[in-house]
C-alpha positions as CSV (number, residue, x, y, z in Angstrom):
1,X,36.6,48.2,5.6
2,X,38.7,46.7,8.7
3,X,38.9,42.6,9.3
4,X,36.3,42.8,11.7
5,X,33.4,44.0,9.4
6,X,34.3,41.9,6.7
7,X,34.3,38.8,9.1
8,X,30.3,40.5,10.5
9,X,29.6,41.0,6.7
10,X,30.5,36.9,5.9
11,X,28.5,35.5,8.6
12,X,25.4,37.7,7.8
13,X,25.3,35.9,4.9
14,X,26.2,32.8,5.8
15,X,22.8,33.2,8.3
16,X,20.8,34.3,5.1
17,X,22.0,31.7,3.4
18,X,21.1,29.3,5.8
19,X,17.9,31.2,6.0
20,X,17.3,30.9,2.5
21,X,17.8,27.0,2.0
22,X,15.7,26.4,5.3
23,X,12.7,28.5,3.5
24,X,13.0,26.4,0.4
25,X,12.8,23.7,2.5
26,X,10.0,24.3,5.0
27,X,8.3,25.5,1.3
28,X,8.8,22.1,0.1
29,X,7.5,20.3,2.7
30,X,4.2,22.4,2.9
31,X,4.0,22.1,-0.9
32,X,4.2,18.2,0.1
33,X,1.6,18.3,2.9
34,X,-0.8,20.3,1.5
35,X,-0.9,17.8,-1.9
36,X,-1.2,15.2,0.5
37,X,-3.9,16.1,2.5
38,X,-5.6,17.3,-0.8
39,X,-4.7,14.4,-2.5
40,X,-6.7,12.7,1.0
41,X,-8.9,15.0,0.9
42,X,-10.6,14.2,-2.8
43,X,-9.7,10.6,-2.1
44,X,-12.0,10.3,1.0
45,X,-14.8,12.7,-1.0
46,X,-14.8,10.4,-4.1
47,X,-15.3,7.4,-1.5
48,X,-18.1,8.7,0.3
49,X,-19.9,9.4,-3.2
50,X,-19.6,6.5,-4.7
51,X,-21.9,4.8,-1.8
């Protein structure tokens, strides 16, 4: 292995890396989203039943 494809080799992951903990995140914040709305969702449904 020369310098050169160790240095390609350390940035590839350093992009999945990056990759990785930006999925986690954007998984995170869906997870979060979609509880809210459903937590808006069965809020607003219990509301308009009890009328």
């Amino acid at each position: 292995m020369t310098i050169a494809s160790v240095n390609g080799l350390g940035k590839d992951e350093a992009n999945f890396k990056l990759w990785v903990g930006n999925a986690r995140l954007n998984a995170r914040f869906f997870l979060g989203i979609t509880a809210l709305a459903g937590h808006i969702w069965h809020a607003s449904r219990a509301r308009i039943n009890r009328i």
